[in-house]
C-alpha positions in Angstrom: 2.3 7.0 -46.4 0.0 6.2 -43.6 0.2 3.5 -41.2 -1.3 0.0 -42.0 -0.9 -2.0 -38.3 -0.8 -0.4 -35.2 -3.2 0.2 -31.8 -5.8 3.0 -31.7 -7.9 3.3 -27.9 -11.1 5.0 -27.5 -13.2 5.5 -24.7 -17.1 6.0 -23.7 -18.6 6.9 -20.4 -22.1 5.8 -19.4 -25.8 7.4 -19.0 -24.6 8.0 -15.7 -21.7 9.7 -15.8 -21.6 13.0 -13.9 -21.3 14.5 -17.5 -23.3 13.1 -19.1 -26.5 13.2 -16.3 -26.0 16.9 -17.4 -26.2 16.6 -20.8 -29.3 14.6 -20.5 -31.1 17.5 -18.4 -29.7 20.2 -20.5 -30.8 18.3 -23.8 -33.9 17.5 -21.6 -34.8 21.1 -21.5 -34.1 22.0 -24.8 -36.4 19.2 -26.1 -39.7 20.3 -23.9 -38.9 24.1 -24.9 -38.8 22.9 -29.1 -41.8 21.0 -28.3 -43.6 24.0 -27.7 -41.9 26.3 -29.9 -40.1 24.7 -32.8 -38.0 27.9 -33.5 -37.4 28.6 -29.7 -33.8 29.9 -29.2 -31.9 27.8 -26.4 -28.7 26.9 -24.3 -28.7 25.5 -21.2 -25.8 24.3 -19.1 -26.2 21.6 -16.0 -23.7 21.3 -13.2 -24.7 18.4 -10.9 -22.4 17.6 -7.7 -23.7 15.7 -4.1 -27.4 16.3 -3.6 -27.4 19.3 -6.0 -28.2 20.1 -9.5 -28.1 24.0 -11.1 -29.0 24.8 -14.6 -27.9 28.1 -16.2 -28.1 29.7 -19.7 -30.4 31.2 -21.8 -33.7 30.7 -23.5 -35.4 32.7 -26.2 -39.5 32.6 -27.1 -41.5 35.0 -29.3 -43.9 35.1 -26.8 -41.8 36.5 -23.7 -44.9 36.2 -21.7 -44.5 32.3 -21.5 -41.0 32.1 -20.4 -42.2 32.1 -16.3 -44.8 29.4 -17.4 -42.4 27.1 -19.0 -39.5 28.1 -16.7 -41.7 26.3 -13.7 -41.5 23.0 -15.4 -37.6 22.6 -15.3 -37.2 21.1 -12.0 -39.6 18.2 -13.0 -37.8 18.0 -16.6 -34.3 17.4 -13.9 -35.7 15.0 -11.8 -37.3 13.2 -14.6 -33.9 12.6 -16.3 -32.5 11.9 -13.2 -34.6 8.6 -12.2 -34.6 7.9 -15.5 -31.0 7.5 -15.6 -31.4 5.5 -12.6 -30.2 7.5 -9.6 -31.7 6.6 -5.9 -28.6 6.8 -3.8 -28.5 8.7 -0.5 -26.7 11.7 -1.6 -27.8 11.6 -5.4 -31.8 10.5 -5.6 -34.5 12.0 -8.1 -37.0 12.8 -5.4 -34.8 14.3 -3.0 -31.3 16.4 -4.9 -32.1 20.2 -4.9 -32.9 22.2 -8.6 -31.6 25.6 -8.5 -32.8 26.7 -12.0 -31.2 30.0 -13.0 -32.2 30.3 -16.7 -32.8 33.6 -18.3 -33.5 35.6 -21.6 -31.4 35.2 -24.6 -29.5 38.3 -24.8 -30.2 40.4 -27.3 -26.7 40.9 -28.6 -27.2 37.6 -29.6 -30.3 37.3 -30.7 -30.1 40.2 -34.0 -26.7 38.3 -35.3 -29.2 35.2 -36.0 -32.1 36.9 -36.5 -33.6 37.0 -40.4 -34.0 40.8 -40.5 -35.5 42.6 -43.7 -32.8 41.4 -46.9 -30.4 40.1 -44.1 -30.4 35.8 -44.1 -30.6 34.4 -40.5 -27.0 34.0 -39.2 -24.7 31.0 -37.7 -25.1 31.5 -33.9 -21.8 31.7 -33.2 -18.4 31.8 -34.8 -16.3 28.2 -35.3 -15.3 25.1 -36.9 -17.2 21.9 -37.0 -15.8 18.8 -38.5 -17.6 15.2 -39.5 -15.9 12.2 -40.1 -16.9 8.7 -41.7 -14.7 5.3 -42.2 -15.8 1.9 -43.7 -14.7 -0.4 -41.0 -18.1 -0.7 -39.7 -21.5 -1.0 -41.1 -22.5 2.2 -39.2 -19.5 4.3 -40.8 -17.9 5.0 -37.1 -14.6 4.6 -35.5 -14.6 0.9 -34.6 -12.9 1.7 -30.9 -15.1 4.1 -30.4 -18.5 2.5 -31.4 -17.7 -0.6 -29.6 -17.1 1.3 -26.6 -20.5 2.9 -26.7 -22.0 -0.5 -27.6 -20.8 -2.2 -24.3 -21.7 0.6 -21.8 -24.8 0.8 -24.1 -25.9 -2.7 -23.1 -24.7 -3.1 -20.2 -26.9 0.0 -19.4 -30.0 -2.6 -20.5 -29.4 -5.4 -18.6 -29.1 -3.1 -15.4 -32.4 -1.2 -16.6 -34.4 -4.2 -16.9 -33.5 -6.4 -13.9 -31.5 -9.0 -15.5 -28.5 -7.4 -13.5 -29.4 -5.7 -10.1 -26.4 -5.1 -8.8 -25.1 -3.1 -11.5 -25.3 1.1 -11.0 -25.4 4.3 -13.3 -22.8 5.5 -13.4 -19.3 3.8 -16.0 -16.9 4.4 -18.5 -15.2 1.8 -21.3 -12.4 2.0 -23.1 -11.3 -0.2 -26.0 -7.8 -0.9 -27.6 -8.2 -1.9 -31.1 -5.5 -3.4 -33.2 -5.4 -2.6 -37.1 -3.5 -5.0 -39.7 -3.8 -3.5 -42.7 -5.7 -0.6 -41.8 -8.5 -2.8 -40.7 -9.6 -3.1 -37.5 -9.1 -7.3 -36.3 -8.8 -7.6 -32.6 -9.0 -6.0 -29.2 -5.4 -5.8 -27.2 -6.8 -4.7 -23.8 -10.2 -3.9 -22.2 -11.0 -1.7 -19.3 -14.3 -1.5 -17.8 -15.0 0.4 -14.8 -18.4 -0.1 -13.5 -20.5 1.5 -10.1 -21.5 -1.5 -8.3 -24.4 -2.4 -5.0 -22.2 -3.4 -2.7 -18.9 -2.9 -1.3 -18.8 -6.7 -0.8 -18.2 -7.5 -4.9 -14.7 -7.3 -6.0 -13.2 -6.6 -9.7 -13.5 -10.3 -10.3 -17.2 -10.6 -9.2 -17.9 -7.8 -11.4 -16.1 -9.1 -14.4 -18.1 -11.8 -13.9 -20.9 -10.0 -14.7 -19.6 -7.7 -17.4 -17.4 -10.0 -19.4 -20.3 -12.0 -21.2 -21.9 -9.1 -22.2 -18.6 -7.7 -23.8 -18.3 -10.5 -25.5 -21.6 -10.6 -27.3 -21.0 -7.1 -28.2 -17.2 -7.4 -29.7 -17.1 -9.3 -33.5 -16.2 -12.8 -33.1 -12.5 -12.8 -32.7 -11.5 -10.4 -31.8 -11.0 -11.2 -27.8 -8.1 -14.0 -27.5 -5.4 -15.5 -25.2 -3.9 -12.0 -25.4 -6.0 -9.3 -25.0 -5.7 -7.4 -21.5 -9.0 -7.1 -18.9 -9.1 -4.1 -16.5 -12.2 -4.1 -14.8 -12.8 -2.0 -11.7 -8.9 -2.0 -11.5 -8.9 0.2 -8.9 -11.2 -2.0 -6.8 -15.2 -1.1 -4.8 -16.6 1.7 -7.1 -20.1 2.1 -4.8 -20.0 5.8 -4.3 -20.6 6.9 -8.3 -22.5 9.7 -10.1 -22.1 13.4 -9.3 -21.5 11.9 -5.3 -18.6 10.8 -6.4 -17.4 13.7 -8.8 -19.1 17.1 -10.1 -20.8 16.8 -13.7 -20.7 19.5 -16.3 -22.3 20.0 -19.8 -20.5 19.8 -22.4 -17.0 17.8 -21.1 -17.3 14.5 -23.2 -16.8 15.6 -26.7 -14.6 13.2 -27.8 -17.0 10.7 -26.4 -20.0 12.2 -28.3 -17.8 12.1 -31.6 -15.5 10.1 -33.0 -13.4 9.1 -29.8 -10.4 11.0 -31.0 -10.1 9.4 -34.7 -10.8 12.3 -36.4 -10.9 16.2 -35.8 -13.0 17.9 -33.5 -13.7 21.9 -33.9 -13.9 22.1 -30.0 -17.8 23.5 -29.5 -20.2 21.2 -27.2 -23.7 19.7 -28.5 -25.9 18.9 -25.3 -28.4 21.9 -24.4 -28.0 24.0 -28.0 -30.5 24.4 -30.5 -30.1 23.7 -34.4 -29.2 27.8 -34.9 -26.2 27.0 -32.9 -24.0 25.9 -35.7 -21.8 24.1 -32.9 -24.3 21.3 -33.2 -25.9 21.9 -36.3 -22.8 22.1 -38.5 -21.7 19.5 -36.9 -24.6 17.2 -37.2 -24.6 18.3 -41.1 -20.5 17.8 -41.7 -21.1 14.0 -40.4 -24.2 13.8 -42.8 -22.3 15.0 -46.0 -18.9 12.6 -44.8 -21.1 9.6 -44.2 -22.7 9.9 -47.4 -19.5 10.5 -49.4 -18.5 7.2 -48.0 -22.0 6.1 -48.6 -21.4 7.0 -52.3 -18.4 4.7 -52.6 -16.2 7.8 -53.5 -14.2 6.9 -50.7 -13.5 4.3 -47.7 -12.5 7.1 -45.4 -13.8 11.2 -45.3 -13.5 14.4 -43.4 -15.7 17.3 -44.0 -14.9 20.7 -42.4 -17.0 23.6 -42.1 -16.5 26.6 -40.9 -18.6 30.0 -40.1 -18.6 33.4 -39.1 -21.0 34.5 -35.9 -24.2 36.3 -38.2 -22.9 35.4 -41.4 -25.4 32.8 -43.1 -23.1 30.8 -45.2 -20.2 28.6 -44.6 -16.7 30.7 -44.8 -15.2 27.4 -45.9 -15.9 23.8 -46.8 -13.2 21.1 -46.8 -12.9 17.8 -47.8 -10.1 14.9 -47.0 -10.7 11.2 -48.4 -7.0 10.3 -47.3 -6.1 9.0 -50.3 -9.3 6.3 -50.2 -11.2 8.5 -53.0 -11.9 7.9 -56.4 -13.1 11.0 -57.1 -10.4 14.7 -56.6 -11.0 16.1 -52.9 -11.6 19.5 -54.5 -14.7 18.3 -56.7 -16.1 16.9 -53.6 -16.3 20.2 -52.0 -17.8 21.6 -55.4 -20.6 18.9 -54.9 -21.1 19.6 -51.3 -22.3 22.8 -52.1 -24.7 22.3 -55.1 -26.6 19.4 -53.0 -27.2 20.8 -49.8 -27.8 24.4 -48.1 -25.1 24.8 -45.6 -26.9 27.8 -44.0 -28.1 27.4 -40.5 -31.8 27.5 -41.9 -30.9 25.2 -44.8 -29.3 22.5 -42.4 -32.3 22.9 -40.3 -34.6 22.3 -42.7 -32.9 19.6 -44.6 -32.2 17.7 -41.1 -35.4 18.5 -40.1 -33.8 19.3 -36.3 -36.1 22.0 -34.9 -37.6 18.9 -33.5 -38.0 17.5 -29.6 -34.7 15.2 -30.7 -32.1 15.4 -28.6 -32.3 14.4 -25.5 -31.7 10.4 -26.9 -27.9 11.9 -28.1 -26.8 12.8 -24.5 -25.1 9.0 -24.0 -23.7 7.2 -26.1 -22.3 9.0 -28.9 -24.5 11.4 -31.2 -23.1 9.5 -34.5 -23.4 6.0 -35.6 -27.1 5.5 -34.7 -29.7 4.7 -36.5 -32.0 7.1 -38.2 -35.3 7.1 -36.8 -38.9 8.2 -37.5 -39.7 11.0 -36.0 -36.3 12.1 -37.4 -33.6 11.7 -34.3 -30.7 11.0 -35.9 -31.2 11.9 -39.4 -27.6 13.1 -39.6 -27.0 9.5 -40.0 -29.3 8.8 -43.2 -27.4 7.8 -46.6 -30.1 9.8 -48.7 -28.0 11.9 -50.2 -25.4 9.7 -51.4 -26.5 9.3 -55.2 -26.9 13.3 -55.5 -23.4 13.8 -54.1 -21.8 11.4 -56.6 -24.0 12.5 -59.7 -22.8 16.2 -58.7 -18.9 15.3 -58.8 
């Protein structure tokens, strides 16, 4: 029997985070290469540390004779993201870090295990297992520790972005303690916030100053009381932040970008991949089909896995886990999965609509729990296929 009351903590980590300033270029340059070639074939890491950034990977075109052209542009895409984000300190500014851009051909080894060659279906791009996870305890079908965690940083991020709080910086991370009663998330035990700062003048209290309203206007009424626990800054000035203060790599928050540890993750990164990467795809397509079983009202709580071979079109397995919440046998669910939706690379492509200039808005902030939106970001999140799921049980 699972546990009804206890304390689950997840975390988030800001736009500015080392990290995450390199998934934002890495997504950065996979968006400007799918915006001129839908199908192009992409992965590009970012290291950033003081005053330098290098990107590395590879990038596939059908017309090889535009890879120097576009290759050109990547330092501008970096710097871009980089003032964006809202980096102008002395030994981490937009105008002034150097680009080493080593990108380079997709190898070819690669390349003819996706490929769609004569009677042979394209192929996942690599081998793994992807896993999506949906719950009822909010409206958004997330983790409530870890969407709340993203919704602070997330606004906090705002009111430092549009003036309303100056001395605020890039770079921070959250973390939220959430107390169940009944398997239902009611309350907030402890709080930590740790925030880059202007000056080394403002202590932890001046910031919480700042930060605390804000926190509050994100967290559900009453859930902050007499008891719950503030951390902010707790170790005191936090002016030296970004990749000054520690290196960044793609690719290290991937708890963060998912469920913030409440459900299983299959291990592969998102930032810098393209859809034929089933690392992200799958991924992306796992949280569509969980969401929409919960969606359904099958089930308060789901887990999909999926799981393919590197070249191999279709999924080796699917599996399904409603913990007990369904109404409707786990094994029948994975029987439906199948007749609604193409789980081959192509078929979640095209169904997801994700060989689009999409991804460089999921670098911060979690890639799950947002809203769909026009041009098709996020359309992993959608509900649409909720009444073809529970007419195919």
């Amino acid at each position: 029997m699972s546990r009804k009351n206890y304390i689950f903590t997840s975390e988030s980590v800001s736009e500015g985070h080392p990290d995450k300033v390199c998934d934002r270029i890495s997504d950065a340059v996979l968006d400007a290469f799918l915006t001129e070639e839908p199908e192009a074939r992409v992965a590009a890491e970012t290291f950033a540390t003081t005053n330098r950034v290098v990107i590395g990977g590879e990038v596939g075109l059908s017309d090889k004779s535009k890879l120097a052209e576009y290759m050109g542009r990547i330092e501008d895409i970096a710097r871009a993201c980089i003032k964006d984000i809202g980096y102008e300190q002395d030994k981490f500014h937009h105008a002034t870090c150097e680009i080493t851009n080593l990108l380079h051909e997709q190898s070819a080894h690669i390349a003819q295990g996706v490929d769609a060659k004569g009677n042979k279906d394209e192929g996942a791009g690599d081998q793994g297992i992807m896993f999506g996870f949906a719950t009822d305890e909010t409206p958004e079908l997330m983790p409530a520790p870890v969407h709340y965690a993203h919704a602070i940083l997330r606004r906090l991020a705002e009111v430092r972005k549009d003036g309303t709080e100056p001395t605020l910086r890039p770079d921070a991370k959250s973390q939220l303690s959430v107390r169940y009663e009944d398997g239902k998330p009611v309350g907030v035990s402890s709080i930590v916030l740790s925030t880059q700062h202007a000056s080394e003048d403002q202590s932890s209290a001046d910031i919480r100053a700042i930060v605390e309203p804000y926190i509050r206007e994100v967290l559900p009424d009453g859930w902050i009381d007499e008891g719950t626990t503030w951390h902010v800054n707790p170790t005191g000035v936090f002016v030296i932040g970004g990749p000054d203060g520690d290196a960044g790599l793609t690719g290290r928050k991937i708890i963060v970008d998912t469920y913030g540890g409440a459900a299983p993750h299959g291990g592969g990164a998102f930032s810098g991949k393209d859809p034929t990467k089933v690392d992200r795809s799958a991924a992306y397509a796992a949280r569509y089909l969980a969401k929409n079983v919960v969606a359904s009202g099958m089930a308060r709580k789901c887990t999909i896995q999926l799981s393919y071979a590197i070249g191999v079109s279709e999924p080796l397995s699917i599996y399904c886990d409603t913990f007990g919440t369904g109404d409707v046998d786990d094994a029948a669910v994975e029987i439906a999965i199948r007749k609604v939706m193409s789980l081959t690379p192509r078929g979640i492509r095209e169904h997801l609509q994700l060989n689009k200039p999409i991804y460089a808005r999921t670098a911060a902030y979690g890639h799950f729990g947002r809203a769909p939106e026009a041009d098709g970001g996020f359309s992993w999140e959608r509900t649409d296929l909720a009444d073809a799921l529970k007419a195919a049980v």
